[in-house]
N, C-alpha and C positions, 0 to 999 in steps of 0.2 A: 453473835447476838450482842458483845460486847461493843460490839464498833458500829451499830446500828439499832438504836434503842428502841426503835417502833416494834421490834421482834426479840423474842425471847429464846426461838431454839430452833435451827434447823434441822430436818430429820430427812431422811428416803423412806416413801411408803413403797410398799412391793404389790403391785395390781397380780393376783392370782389368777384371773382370767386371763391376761395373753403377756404375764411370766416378766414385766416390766418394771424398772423401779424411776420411781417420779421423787423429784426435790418438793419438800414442802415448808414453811415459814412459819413457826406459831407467835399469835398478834402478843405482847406484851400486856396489854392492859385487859384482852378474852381473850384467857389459857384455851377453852373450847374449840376456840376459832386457826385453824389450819389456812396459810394461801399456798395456794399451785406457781410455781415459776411465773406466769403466763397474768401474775396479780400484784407481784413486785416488779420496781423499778429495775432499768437494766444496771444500773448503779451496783443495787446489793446483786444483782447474780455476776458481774464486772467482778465484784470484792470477792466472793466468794472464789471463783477464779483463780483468782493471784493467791488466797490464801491454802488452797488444796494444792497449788503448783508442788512444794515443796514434796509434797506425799505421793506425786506421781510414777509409778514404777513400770517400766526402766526408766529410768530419770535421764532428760534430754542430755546431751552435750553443750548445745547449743540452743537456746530459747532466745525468739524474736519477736516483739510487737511493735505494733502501730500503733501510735498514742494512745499510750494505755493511761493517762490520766481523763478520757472521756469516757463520760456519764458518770467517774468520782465524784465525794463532793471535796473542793478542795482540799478541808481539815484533812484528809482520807489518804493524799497522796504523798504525801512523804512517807504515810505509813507503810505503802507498796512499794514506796522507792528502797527503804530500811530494808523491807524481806526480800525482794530483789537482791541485794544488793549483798543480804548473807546467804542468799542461794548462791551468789557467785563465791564466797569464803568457803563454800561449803559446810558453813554453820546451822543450818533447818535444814539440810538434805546429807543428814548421816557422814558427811564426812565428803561426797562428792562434791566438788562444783561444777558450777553449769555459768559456760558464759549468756549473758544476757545484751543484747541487742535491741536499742529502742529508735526508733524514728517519733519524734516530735515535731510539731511544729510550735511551740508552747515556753513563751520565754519562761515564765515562773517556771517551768518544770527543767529546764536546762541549767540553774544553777543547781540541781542535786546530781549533774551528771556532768560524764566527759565529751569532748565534740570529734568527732573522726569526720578531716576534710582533704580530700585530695590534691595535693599543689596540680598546679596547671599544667607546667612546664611536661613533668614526667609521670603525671597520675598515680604518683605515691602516694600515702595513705601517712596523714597525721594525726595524733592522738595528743588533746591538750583541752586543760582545764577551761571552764568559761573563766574569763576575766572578769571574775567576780571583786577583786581587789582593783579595779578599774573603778575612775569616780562615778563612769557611764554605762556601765557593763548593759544595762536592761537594753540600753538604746544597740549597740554595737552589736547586741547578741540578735537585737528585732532586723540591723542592716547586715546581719550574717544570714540571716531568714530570708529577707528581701532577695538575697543574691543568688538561690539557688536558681 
């Protein structure tokens, strides 16, 4: 609720007839008023997501996604990139880490991260920072995109 002001609390209602539990939204400004998944943006059930990773048990080894900054809203993603990124410390998951694995196509989102690219020659595998210290890094990193 804190990272999306339209709403004030999320809960799980537990449907008694066929023994289910449903996410629901309550509206900030009518406490009364409850939304079903199915009435919010894919955005806040995206955030939601990222934010219960950490509390998932057994806790992966390894976690991968596909440009997880889509359907965020920009402000939002560093904020994912952060807990990611102490899920892999293993600082929000009790002491394990978990490596995490991102496929982007999203220059802004590649200076919060490292780039693994296979040299040619022998299809080894490198790991190195964007050239963010580069005067052009946005452009180099949009013709590192271009080249796949």
């Amino acid at each position: 609720a804190r990272r999306v002001p339209s709403l004030s609390e999320v809960d799980v209602a537990r449907d008694l007839e066929d023994r289910s539990f449903r996410l629901r939204f309550r509206d900030r400004w009518s406490p009364d008023v409850w939304f079903g998944p199915d009435y919010v943006s894919d955005g806040v059930l995206w955030l939601l997501a990222f934010l219960v990773l950490p509390y998932q048990r057994p806790l992966p080894e390894l976690l991968t996604l596909d440009e997880p900054e889509r359907a965020l809203h920009p402000g939002l993603v560093r904020e994912v990139l952060e807990l990611l990124r102490a899920m892999t410390r293993g600082e929000s998951t009790g002491g394990q880490p978990v490596q995490v694995v991102l496929a982007t196509h999203s220059p802004d989102l590649l200076e919060h991260v490292r780039l693994l690219s296979r040299e040619p020659a022998d299809g080894s595998v490198r790991v190195s920072p964007v050239p963010a210290t580069a005067l052009h890094w946005r452009r180099e990193c949009r013709e590192l995109l271009d080249t796949l």
